[in-house]
ROBARO-510856 format. One record per residue (C-alpha): x, y, z. Coordinates in steps of 0.1 Angstrom, whole numbers, plus 5000, padded with zeros to 4 digits. Example, Ala and Ser with C-alpha at 12.3 -4.5 7.8 and 13.67 -1.06 7.14 Angstrom:
2
512349555078 513749895071 
// end
This chain:
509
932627751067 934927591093 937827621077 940127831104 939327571130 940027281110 943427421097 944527481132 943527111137 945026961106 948427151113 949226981144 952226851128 955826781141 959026831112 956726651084 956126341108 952126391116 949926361147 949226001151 952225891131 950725791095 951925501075 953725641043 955525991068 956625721095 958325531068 959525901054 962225771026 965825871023 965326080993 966726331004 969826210996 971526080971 971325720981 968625470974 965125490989 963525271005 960525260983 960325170944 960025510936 959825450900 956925190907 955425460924 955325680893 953725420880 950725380902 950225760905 950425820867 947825570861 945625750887 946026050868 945125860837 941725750849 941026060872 941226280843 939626060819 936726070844 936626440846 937526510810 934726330792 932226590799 933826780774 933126550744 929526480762 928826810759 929326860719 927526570713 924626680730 925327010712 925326810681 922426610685 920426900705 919826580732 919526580767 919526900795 922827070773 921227000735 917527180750 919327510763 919127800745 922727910748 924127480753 927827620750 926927870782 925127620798 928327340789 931027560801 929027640836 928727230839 932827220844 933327560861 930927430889 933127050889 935927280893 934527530919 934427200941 937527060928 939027390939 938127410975 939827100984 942627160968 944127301000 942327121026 943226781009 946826911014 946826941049 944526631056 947426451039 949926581062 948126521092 946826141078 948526021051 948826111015 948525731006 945425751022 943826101003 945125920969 942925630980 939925860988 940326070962 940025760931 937625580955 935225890953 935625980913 934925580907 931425590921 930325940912 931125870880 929025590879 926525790894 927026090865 925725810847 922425790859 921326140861 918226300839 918426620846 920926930847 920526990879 921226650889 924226590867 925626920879 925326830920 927126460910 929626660890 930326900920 930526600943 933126480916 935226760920 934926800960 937026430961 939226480931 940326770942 942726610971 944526390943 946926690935 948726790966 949226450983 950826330951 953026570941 953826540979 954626160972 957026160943 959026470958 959326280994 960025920981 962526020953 965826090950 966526520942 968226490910 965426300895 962626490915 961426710885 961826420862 958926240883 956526560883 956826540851 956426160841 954226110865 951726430853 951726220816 949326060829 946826380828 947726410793 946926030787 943426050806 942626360782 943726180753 941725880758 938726100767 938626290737 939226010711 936925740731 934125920739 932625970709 933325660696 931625490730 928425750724 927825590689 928325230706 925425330727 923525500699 923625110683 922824970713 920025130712 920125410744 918925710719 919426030738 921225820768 923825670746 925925980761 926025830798 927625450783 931425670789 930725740824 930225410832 933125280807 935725480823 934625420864 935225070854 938925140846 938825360875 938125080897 940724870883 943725130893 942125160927 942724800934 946224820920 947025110940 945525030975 947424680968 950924890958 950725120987 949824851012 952724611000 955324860994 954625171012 953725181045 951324891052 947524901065 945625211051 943225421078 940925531053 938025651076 939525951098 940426141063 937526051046 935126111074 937126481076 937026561041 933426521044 932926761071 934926971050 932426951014 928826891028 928927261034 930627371001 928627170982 925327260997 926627620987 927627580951 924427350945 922227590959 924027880940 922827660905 919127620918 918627930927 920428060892 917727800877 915127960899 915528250893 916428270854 919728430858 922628450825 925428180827 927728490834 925628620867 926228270882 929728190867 930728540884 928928490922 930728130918 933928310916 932828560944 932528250964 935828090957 937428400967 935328411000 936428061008 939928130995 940628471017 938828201046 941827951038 944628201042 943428381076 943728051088 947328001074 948528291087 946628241124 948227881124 952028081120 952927941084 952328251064 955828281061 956527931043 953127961021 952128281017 955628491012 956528710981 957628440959 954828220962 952128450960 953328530922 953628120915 950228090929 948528350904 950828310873 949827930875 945928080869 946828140835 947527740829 944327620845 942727880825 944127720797 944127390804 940527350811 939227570781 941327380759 940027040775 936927130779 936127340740 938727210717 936926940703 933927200697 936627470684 938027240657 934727130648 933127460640 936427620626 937227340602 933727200597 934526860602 932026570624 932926510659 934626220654 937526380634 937526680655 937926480683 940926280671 942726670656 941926790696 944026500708 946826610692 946726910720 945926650751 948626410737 951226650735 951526610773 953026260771 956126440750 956126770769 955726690811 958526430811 960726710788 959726940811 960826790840 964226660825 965426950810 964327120846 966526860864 969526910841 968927310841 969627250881 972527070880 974327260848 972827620869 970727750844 967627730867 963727650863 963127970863 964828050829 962627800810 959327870826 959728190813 960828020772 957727780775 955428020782 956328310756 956728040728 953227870741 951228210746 952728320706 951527990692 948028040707 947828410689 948528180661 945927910669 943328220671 944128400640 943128030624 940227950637 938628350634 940228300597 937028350572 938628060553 938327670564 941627570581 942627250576 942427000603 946426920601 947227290608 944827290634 946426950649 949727070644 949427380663 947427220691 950527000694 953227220691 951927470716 950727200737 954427060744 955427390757 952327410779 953227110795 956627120797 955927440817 954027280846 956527020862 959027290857 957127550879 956127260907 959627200910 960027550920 957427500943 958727200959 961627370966 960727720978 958927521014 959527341038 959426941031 956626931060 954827221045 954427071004 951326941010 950027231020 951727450994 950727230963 947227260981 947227630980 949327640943 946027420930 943627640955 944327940942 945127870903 941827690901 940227980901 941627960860 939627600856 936627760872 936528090849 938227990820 935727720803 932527950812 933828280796 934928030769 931127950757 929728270772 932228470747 931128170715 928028250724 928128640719 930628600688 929328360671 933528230674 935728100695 938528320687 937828540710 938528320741 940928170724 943328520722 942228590758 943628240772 946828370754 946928710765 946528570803 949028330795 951528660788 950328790822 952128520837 955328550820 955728870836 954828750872 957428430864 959628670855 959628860894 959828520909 963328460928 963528090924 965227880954 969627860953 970527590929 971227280939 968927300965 968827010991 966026931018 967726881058 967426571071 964526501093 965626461127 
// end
């Protein structure tokens, strides 16, 4: 691991403006002021939300895969002994590599451009996915998977880093959280299509393959918001794209990290060790590279903007909504079909009402954050309301589905939708914080290290989920354990000291 030695590299930066003078930081926007930018920052939205749409309908499909092949006993998950184990290490290891470039992809973007890591980043989960398709074996799948996450994880920082540079501050919080509908729109479409596209294959006749026609579906869309967005950010944002000096240095960056977690799953495989022995040296390894990451930070002289009091309890309260987030994503089509007893299909369309509550909550979320600013309520005040009222409704959510009788899918739906507008709601609110507790020059780096360190949630949270189904025979259990982590958090929000109202960036010189 090189990691001290690049991130003394990648913070040669000057006031936000970095080494080498990249397109979209030369042409860094007047918002912040109150004026009007120079960019079409509500196009912008635009573009990024539908990157978000197709990167997380790439990422989230596995899910839905995963019952199926559960359902059907078909292909490497449907032969294991213990599939939902087996299915819930398949995303922890996407998301051990999505997590370890979290922070990297951060600072790559200040140094090169965060047009140019958006670029990368939808370039990368467009051919992998169509890649995922191809795989016949677990191992296989898993090392495509991993490769997945290793370029989708750089999407994050460099474009919450866009939509805070290039809009205006009073509407700042409003674009986390329009933009971030289109996570909730790529789940969505996920968990309703995929199915749906299985059975096309099924009548197609692909027999145990009809599960690979989605991958190859969805990197086709992926492909088509690529073009739009390379065309968007060369006509209205900056010009020509440099795409090889980033790309080549992410690389240098993931060959090692993914040689590590690949190996780590052979030589589980090898060796015949439990999901939970490799799920747990996984996370021994994110810590390793994590504690790695922050020597550097602090050697480099910006511990004090990253690494201070307030952000260290932002950084580990937001575990508790990746942990949730990606058990949620990842078992709730499974959870509603075992507790009401219904096919995929219709537990698939009840789980979207949890993924579709996004495109209600994030943009609420980010308004009523805006507004709280200006009338001096504060962010802080409603992180703290959307996470108790989320973390009661998931006691709730448990008690129904460990219930001996058969819930019915609309109270199922309707809690998954409830809750799930306070869930999202809660995120764009807490970014906003972040945004404004650093430096401008220093957010790619902090919504690097926000995602680096919460991931650690998304790479936990869906293995313990089928590691604790396995052993219970239920997923209640996880499911009151996502909520009492969730209450963890509310406490640590509740210690944060949250930037001075009205909070305005300098002007770069």
């Amino acid at each position: 691991m090189t990691t001290e030695s690049s991130d003394r590299d990648i913070s040669q930066t000057r006031a936000g403006v970095p080494e080498g003078g990249t397109a979209d930081n030369e042409v860094l926007l007047d918002a912040h002021r109150d004026g009007q930018p120079l960019v079409p920052y509500k196009a912008l939205w635009a573009v990024l939300l539908l990157g978000w749409v197709v990167s997380y309908a790439d990422r989230s499909l596995t899910g839905p895969v995963i019952a199926w092949m559960i359902e059907n006993k078909a292909g490497f998950i449907g032969d294991a002994a213990n599939p939902a184990s087996v299915g819930g290490l398949v995303t922890s290891m996407f998301f051990l590599g999505y997590m370890l470039t979290q922070y990297p992809g951060g600072r790559l973007g200040d140094r090169y451009g965060h047009r140019e890591m958006i670029v990368v980043s939808l370039l990368s989960a467009a051919v992998l996915t169509i890649v995922a398709g191809f795989m016949t074996g677990l191992v296989a799948f898993i090392a495509v998977r991993v490769l997945t996450g290793l370029g989708e994880g750089v999407f994050y920082s460099n474009d919450r880093t866009l939509i805070i540079n290039h809009t205006p501050v009073a509407r700042r919080t409003l674009g986390l959280g329009i933009v971030i509908t289109g996570l909730s729109i790529g789940l969505t479409i996920a968990i309703i299509f995929t199915a749906p596209i299985i059975n096309l294959g099924t009548s197609l006749g692909m027999g145990n393959r009809a599960w690979t026609l989605p991958f190859f579906f969805f990197a086709a869309f992926t492909l088509i918001v690529l073009a739009i967005t390379w065309s968007f950010f060369r006509g209205k944002l900056g010009g020509r794209l440099r795409l090889g000096p980033p790309f080549v240095q992410l690389v240098k960056y993931s060959l090692p990290t993914f040689v590590i977690i690949v190996g780590l799953f052979l030589l589980s495989t090898q060796l015949g060790w439990p999901e939970w022995l490799t799920a747990s040296i996984a996370t021994i390894i994110a810590l390793i590279y994590v504690a790695v990451i922050l020597r550097g930070v602090q050697q480099s002289g910006r511990g004090p903007a990253l690494l201070n009091r307030n952000m260290w309890l932002i950084y580990i309260a937001y575990i508790a909504i990746l942990w949730n987030l990606w058990f949620f994503s990842t078992w709730s089509v499974q959870i509603v079909k075992e507790a009401a007893n219904s096919s995929l299909v219709a537990a698939g369309l009840t789980a979207a009402f949890n993924a579709g509550a996004g495109i209600l909550g994030f943009p609420a979320g980010g308004w009523l954050a805006d507004r709280a600013v200006r009338t001096g309520f504060g962010r802080k005040k409603l992180a703290l309301i959307c996470t108790a009222v989320y973390s009661v409704l998931v006691i709730i959510f448990g008690f129904e589905v460990g219930s001996t009788g058969k819930p019915s899918l609309g109270i199922l739906g309707l809690l998954l939708f409830v809750s799930g507008v306070f869930f999202n709601a809660l995120q764009p609110i807490v970014q906003g914080m972040v945004g404004d507790l650093v430096p401008a020059n220093e957010r790619g780096s902090a919504f690097g290290m926000l995602n680096l360190v919460s991931e650690l949630g998304a790479v936990i949270g869906p293995v313990i989920g089928g590691i604790m189904r396995d052993a219970t025979g239920s997923f209640a259990a996880p499911t009151y354990l996502a909520a009492g982590i969730m209450i963890v958090s509310f406490f640590l929000y509740l210690m944060v000291k949250e930037a001075p109202l009205h909070h305005e960036d300098p002007i770069p010189a």
